[in-house]
VONU-664176 format. One record per residue: residue in one letter; chain; x, y, z of N, C-alpha, C, O in turn. Coordinates in steps of 0.02 Angstrom, whole numbers. Example, Ala and Ser with C-alpha at 12.3 -4.5 7.8 and 13.67 -1.06 7.14 Angstrom:
<rs>
R, res, chain, nx, ny, nz, cax, cay, caz, cx, cy, cz, ox, oy, oz
R, A, A, 660, -284, 390, 615, -225, 390, 660, -165, 390, 712, -166, 423
R, S, A, 642, -112, 354, 684, -53, 357, 645, 2, 394, 670, 57, 402
</rs>
This chain:
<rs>
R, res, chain, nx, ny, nz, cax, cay, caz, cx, cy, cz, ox, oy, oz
R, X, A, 249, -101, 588, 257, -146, 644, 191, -183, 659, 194, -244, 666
R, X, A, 127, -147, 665, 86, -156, 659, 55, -239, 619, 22, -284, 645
R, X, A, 84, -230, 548, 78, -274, 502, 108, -350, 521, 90, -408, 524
R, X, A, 156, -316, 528, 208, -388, 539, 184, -411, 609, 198, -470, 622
R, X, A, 153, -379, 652, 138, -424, 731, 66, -457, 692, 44, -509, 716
R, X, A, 42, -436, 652, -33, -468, 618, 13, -551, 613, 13, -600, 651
R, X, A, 49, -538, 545, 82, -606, 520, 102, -629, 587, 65, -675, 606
R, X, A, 137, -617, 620, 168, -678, 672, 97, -716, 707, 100, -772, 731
R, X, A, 53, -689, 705, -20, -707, 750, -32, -751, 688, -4, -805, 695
R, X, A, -63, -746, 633, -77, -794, 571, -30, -856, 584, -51, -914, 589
R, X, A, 20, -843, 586, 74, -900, 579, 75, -946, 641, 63, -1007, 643
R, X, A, 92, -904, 694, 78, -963, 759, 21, -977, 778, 15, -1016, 826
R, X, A, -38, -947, 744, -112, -1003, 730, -125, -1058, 687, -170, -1101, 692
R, X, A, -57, -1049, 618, -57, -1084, 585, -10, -1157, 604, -1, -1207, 569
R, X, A, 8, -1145, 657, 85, -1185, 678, 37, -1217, 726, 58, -1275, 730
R, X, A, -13, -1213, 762, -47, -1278, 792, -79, -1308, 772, -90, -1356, 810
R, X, A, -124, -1312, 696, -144, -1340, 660, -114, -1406, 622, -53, -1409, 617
R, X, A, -158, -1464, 592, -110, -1505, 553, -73, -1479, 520, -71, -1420, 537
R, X, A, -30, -1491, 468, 45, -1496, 444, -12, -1488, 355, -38, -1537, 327
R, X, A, -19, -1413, 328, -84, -1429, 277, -47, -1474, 197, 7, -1502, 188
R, X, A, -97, -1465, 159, -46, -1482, 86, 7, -1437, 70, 20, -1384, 98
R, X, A, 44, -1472, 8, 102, -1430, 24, 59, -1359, -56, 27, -1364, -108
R, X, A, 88, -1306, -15, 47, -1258, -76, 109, -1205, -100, 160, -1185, -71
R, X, A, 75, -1190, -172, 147, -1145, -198, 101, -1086, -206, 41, -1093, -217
R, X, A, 146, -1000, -196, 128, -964, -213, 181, -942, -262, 227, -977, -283
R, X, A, 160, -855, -283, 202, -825, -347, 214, -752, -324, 178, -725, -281
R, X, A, 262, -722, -354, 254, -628, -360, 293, -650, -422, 314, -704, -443
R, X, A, 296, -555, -454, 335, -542, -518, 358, -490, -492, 337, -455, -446
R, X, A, 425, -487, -541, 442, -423, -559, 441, -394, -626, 383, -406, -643
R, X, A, 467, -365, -672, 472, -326, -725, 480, -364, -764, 448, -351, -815
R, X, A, 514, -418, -765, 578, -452, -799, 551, -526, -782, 554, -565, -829
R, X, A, 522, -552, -719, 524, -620, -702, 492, -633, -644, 499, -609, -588
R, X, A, 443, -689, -670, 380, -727, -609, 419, -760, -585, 463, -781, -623
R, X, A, 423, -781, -509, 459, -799, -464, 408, -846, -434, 366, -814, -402
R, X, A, 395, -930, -434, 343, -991, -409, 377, -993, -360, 437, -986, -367
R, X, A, 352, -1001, -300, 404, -1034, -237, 337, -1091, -189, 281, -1081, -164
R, X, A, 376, -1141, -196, 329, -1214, -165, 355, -1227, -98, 409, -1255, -93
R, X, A, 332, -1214, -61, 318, -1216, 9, 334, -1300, 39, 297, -1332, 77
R, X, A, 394, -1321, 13, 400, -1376, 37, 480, -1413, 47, 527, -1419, 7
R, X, A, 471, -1433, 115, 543, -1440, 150, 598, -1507, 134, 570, -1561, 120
R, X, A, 657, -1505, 135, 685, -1570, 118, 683, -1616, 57, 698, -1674, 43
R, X, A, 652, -1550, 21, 641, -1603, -47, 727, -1649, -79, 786, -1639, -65
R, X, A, 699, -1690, -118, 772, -1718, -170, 734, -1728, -229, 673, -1729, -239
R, X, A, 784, -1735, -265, 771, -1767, -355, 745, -1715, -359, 687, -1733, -370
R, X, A, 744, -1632, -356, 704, -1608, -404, 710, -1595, -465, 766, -1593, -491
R, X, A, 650, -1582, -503, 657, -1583, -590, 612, -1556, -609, 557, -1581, -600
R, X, A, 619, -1479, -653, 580, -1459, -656, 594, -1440, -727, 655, -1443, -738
R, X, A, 549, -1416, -795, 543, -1424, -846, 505, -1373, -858, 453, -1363, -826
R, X, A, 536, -1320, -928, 506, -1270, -951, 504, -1271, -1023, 549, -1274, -1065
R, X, A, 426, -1267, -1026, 396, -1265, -1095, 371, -1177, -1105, 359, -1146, -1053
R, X, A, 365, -1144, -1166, 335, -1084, -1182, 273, -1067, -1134, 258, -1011, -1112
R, X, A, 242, -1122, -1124, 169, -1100, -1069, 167, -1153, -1034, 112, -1173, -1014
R, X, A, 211, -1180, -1023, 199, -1234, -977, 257, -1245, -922, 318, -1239, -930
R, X, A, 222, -1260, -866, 293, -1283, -828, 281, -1340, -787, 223, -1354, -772
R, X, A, 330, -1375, -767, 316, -1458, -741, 357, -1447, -670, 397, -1400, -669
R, X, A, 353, -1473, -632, 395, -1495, -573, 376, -1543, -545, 315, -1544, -538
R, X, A, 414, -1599, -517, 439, -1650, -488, 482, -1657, -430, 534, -1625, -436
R, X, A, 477, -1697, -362, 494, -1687, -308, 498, -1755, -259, 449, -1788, -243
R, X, A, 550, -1766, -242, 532, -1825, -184, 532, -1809, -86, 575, -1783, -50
R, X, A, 480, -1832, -75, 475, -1805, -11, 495, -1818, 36, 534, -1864, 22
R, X, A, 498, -1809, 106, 547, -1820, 147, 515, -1901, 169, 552, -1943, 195
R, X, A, 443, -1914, 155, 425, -1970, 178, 423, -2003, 124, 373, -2039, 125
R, X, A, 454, -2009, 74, 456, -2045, 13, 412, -2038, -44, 419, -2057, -102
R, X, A, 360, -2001, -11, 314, -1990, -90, 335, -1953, -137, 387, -1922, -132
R, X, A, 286, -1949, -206, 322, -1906, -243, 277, -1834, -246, 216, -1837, -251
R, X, A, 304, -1784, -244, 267, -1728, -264, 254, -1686, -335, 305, -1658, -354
R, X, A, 218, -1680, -360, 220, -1650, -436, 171, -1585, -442, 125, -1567, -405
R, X, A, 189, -1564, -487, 169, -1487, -501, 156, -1466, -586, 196, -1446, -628
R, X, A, 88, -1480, -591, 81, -1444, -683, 36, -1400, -696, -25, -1403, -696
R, X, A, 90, -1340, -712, 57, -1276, -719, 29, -1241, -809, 70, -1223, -852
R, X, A, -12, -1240, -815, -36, -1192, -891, -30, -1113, -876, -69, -1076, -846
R, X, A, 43, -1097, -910, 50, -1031, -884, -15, -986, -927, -57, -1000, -969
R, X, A, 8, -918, -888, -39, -862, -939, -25, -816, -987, -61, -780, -1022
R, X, A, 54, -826, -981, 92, -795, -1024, 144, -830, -1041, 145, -885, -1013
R, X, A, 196, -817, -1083, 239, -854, -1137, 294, -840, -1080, 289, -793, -1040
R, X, A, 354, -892, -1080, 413, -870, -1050, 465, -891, -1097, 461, -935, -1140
R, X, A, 504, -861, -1085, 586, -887, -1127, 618, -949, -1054, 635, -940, -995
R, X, A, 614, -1014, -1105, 616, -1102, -1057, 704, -1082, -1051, 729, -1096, -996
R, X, A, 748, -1052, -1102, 816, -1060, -1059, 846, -1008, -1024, 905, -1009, -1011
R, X, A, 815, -970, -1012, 841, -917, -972, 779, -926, -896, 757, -881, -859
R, X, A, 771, -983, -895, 727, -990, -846, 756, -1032, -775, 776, -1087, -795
R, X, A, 766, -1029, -707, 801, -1068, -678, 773, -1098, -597, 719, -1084, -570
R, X, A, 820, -1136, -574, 774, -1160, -503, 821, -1180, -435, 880, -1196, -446
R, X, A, 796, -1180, -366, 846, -1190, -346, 797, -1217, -270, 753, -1183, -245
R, X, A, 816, -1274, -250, 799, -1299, -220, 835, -1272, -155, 889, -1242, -153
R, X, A, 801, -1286, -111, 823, -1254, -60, 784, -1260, 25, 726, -1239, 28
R, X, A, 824, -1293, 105, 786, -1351, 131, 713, -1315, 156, 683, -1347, 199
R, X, A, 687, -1265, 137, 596, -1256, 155, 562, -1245, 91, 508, -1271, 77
R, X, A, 595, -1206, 50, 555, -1221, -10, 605, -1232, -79, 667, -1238, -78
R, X, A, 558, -1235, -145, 577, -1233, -202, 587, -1163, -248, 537, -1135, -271
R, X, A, 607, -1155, -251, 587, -1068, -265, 611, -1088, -346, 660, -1125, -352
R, X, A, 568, -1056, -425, 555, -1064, -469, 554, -999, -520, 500, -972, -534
R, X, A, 620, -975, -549, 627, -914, -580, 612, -911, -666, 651, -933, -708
R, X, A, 548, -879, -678, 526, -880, -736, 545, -800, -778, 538, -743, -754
R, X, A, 565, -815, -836, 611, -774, -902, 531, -755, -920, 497, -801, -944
R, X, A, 498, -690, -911, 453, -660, -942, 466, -668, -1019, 527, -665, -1028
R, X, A, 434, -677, -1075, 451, -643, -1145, 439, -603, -1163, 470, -581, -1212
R, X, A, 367, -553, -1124, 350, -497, -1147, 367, -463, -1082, 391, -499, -1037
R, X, A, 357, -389, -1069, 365, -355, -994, 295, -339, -1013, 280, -288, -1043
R, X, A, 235, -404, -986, 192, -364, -968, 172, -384, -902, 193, -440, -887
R, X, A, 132, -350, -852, 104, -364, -784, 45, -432, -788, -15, -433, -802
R, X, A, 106, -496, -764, 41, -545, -762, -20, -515, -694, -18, -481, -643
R, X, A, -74, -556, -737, -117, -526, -674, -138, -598, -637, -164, -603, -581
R, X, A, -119, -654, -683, -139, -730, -652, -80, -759, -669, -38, -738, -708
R, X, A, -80, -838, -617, -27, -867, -658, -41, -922, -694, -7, -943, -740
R, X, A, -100, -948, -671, -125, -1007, -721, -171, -976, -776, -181, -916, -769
R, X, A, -197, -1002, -822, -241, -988, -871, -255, -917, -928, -209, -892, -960
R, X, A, -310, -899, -931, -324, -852, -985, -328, -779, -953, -383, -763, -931
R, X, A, -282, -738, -947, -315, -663, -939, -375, -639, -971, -389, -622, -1029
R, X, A, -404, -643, -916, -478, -582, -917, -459, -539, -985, -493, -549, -1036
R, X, A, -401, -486, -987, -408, -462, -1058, -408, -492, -1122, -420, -465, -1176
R, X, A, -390, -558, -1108, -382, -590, -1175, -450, -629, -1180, -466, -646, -1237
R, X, A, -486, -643, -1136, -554, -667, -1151, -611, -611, -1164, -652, -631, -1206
R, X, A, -629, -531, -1134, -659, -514, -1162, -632, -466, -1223, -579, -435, -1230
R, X, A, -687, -471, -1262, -688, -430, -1340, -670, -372, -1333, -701, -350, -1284
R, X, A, -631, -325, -1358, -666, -237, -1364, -735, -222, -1389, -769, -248, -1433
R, X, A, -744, -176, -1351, -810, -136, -1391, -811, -117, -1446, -799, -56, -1444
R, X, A, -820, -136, -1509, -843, -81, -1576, -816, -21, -1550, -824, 3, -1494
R, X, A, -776, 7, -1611, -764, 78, -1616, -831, 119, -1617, -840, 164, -1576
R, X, A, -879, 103, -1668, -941, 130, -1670, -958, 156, -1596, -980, 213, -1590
R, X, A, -951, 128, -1557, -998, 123, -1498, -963, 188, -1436, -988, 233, -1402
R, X, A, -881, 156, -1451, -835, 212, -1415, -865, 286, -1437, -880, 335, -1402
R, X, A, -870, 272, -1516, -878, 345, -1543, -947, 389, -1519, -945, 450, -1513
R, X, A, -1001, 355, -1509, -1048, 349, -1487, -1057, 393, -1419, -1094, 441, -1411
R, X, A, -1017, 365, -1374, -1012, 396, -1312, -1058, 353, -1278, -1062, 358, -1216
R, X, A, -1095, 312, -1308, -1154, 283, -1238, -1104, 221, -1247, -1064, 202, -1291
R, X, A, -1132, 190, -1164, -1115, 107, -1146, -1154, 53, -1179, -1214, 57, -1167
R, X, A, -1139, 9, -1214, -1202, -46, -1230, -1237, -64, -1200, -1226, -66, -1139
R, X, A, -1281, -80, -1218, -1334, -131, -1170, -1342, -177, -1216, -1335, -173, -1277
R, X, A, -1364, -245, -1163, -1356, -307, -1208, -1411, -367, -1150, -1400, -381, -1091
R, X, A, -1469, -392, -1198, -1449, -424, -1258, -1497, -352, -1292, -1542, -322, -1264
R, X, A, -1463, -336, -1372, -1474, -295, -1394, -1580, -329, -1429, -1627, -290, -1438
R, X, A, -1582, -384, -1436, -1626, -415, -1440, -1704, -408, -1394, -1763, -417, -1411
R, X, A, -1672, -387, -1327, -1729, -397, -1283, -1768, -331, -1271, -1737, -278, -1261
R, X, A, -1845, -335, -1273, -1870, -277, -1261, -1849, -235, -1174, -1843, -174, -1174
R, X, A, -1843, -259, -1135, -1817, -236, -1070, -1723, -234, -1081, -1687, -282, -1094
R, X, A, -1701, -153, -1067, -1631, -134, -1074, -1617, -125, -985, -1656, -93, -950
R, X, A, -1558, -157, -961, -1517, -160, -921, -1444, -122, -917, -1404, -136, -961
R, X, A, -1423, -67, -858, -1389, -28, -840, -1324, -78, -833, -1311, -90, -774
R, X, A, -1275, -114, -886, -1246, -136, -856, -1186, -89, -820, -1148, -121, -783
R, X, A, -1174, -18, -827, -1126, 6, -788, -1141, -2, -720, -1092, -5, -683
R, X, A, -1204, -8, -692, -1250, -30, -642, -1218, -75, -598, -1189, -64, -544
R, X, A, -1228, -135, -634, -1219, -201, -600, -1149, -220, -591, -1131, -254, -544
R, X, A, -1107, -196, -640, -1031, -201, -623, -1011, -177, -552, -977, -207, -511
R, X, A, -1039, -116, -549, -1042, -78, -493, -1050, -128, -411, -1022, -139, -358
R, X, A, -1104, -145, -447, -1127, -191, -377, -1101, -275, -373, -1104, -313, -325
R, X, A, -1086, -283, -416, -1016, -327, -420, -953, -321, -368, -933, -353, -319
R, X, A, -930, -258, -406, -848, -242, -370, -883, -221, -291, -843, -229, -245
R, X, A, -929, -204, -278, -954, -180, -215, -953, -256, -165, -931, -275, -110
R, X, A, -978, -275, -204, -986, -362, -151, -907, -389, -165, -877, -418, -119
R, X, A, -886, -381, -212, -816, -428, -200, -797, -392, -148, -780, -424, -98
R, X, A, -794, -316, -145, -730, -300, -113, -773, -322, -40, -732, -332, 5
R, X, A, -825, -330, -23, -861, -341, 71, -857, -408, 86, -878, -431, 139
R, X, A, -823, -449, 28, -816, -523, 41, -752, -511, 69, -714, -473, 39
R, X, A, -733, -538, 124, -675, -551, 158, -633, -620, 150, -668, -667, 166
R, X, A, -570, -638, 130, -569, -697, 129, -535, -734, 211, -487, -704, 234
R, X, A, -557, -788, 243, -544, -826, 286, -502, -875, 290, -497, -917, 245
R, X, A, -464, -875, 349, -412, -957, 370, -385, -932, 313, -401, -879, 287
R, X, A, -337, -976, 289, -306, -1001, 267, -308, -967, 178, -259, -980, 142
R, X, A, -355, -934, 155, -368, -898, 115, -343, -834, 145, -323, -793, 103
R, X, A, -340, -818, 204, -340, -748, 207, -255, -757, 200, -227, -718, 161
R, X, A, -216, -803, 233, -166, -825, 245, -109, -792, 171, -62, -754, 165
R, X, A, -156, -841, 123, -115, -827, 48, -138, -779, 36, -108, -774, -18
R, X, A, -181, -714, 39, -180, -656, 4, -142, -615, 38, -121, -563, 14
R, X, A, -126, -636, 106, -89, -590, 141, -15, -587, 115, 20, -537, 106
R, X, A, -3, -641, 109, 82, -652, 89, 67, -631, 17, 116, -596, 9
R, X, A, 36, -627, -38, 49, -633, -100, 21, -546, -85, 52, -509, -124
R, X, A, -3, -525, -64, 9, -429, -69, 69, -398, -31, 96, -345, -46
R, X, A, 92, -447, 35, 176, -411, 51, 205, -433, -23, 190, -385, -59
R, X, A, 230, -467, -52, 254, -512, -103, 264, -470, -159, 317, -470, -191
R, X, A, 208, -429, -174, 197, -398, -249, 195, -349, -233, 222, -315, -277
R, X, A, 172, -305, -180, 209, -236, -161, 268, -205, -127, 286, -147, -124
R, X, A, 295, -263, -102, 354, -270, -85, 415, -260, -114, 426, -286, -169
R, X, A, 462, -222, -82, 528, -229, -146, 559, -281, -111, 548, -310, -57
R, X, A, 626, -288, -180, 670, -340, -161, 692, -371, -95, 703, -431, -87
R, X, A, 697, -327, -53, 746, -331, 21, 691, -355, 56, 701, -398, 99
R, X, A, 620, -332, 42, 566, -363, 89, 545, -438, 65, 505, -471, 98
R, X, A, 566, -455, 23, 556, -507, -10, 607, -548, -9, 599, -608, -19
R, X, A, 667, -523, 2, 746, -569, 23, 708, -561, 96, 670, -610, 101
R, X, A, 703, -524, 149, 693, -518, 194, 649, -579, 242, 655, -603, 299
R, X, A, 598, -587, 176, 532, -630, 211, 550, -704, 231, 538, -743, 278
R, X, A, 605, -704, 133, 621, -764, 136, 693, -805, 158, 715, -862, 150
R, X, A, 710, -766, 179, 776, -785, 233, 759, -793, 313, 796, -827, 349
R, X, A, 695, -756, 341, 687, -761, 405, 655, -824, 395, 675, -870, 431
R, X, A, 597, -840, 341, 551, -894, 345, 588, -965, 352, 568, -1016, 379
R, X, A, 644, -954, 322, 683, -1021, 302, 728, -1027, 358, 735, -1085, 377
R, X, A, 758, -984, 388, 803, -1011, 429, 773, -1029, 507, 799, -1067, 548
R, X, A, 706, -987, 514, 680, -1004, 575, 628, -1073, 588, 589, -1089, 633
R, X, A, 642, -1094, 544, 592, -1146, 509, 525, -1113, 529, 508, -1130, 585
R, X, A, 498, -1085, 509, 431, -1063, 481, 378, -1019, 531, 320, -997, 529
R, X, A, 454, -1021, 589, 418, -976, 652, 420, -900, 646, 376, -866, 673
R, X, A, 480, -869, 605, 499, -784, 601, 472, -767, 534, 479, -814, 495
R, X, A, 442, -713, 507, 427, -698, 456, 457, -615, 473, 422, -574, 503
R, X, A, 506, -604, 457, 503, -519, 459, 537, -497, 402, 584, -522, 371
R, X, A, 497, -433, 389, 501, -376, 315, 567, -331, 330, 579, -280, 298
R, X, A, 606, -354, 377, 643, -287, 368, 726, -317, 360, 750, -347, 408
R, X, A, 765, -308, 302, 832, -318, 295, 879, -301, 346, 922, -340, 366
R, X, A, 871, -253, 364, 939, -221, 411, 914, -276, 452, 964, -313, 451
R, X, A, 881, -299, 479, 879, -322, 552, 879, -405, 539, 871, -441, 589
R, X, A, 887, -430, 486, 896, -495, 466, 965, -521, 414, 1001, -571, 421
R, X, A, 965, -476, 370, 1009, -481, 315, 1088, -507, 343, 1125, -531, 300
R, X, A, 1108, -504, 399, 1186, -501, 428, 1177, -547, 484, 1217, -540, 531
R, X, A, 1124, -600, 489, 1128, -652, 547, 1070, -690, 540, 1012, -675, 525
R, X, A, 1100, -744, 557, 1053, -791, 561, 1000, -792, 604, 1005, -785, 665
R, X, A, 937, -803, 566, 849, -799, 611, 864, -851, 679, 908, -894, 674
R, X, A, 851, -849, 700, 821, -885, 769, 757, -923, 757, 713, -901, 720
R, X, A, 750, -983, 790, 697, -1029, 792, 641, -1005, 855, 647, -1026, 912
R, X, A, 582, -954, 833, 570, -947, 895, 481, -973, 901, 433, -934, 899
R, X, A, 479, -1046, 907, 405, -1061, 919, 347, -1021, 959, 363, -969, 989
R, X, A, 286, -1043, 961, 260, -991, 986, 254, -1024, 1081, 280, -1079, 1092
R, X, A, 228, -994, 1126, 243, -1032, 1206, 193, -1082, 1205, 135, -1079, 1184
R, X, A, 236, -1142, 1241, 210, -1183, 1244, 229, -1233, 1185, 222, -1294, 1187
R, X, A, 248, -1204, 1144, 274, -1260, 1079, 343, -1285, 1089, 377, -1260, 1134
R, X, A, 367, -1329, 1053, 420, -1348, 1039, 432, -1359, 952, 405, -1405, 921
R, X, A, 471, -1313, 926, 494, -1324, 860, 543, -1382, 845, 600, -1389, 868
R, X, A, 503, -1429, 795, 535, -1512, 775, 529, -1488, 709, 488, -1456, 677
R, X, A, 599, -1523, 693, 593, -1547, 592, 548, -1610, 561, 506, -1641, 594
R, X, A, 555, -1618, 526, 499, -1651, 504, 524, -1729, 510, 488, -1777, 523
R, X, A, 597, -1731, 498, 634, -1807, 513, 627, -1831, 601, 623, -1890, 616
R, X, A, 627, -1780, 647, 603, -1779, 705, 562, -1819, 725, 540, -1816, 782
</rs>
C-alpha cells in the first residue's frame, strides 16, 4: 500500500506539469518484450517488424506525425509479432527467438561486447591486471567495486525516477499487476495507477484528478 500511495504522489506531481514528450517504455516475459508508447488518440498506426529492427508510425491528435525507430538487442520472430492500438497508448508485442533475459532494449548487450577471460587465466585462479604492459599493476576487482558502489548512491530524479519506477513494478510484476496497472492507467485517463486485480479487474477506473484539478482530454 505503501508503494502504490508513493506512485499516486509521482503522478499527480506529474499531472501539473507541461504535457512532456510522448515516451515509450518496455517489460518481458519468457516468451515476449512487450513496447508500450505512452500516447493517446493515436490513428494510422503502422508498425513494422524486421529481425532487429522495429519501426512505428503514428498520427497525432493535433495532426503531427509521430515515429519510432528502434535497433533491437535481440532477434525476434517479425510474424508472430503483433500490436494494438489502443485510446492512451500503443502497446507493441514482440515474438522473442531465443528465451533469453533481455537486459536492454536498444543496442549491444554488455555480454556480447565484453570478451571472456582466457581459460589460462580462469585456470590460474588470479584476476588479470591490465595493461599487462605497464610497470604500475592495478586492483581491478578494486575499482569495479567502487563503481557498483557509486552507481548504486546515485539516485535517479523527476522524471527519471518516474521511468525506473514503473519499469521495476513492470518486470517484477506478474501478469494481473501488469493487466492491473494498465487498465486503471487507461481508463482513468492517467489519474489511477493501481497494482491490484481484484479491486479493478470487474469495473471500470474512475477519473479521479488530484484537488483542485479538473481532468480534460486532450480534444478538450
Amino acid at each position: 500500500m505503501k508503494q502504490q500511495n508513493m506512485i499516486f504522489k509521482i503522478i499527480r506531481y506529474y499531472l501539473k506539469m507541461p504535457v512532456p514528450k510522448i515516451r515509450h517504455d518496455w517489460y518481458q516475459t519468457e516468451t515476449h518484450v512487450i513496447v508500450t508508447i505512452l500516447a493517446k488518440n493515436t490513428k494510422n498506426v503502422k508498425v513494422s517488424y524486421d529481425k532487429t529492427t522495429l519501426s512505428v508510425s503514428a498520427k497525432l491528435p493535433n495532426g503531427s506525425d509521430y515515429t519510432l525507430e528502434l535497433d533491437l538487442a535481440h532477434h525476434i520472430v517479425p510474424d508472430q509479432c503483433s500490436h494494438k492500438a489502443m485510446p492512451s497508448t500503443i502497446e507493441i508485442k514482440l515474438k522473442k527467438q531465443d528465451g533469453v533475459r533481455w537486459t536492454v532494449l536498444e543496442g549491444i548487450p554488455v555480454n556480447q561486447i565484453v570478451q571472456p577471460i582466457p581459460q589460462e587465466i580462469l585456470q590460474a585462479g588470479q584476476p588479470p591486471k591490465y595493461p599487462s604492459s605497464s610497470k604500475k599493476t592495478k586492483d581491478w576487482n578494486k575499482v569495479e567495486k567502487e563503481i557498483e558502489k557509486q552507481e548504486a548512491e546515485e539516485k535517479p530524479e523527476g522524471e527519471d525516477a518516474l521511468n525506473s519506477l514503473f519499469q521495476q513494478i513492470y518486470g517484477k510484476g506478474s501478469d494481473e499487476v501488469r493487466r492491473a496497472m494498465n487498465k486503471s492507467f487507461q481508463e482513468s485517463g492517467g489519474t489511477v495507477l493501481s497494482t491490484n486485480w481484484s479491486e479493478v479487474g470487474n469495473q471500470t477506473v474512475e477519473r479521479k484528478p488530484p484537488d483542485g484539478l479538473e481532468w480534460k482530454s486532450w480534444n478538450s
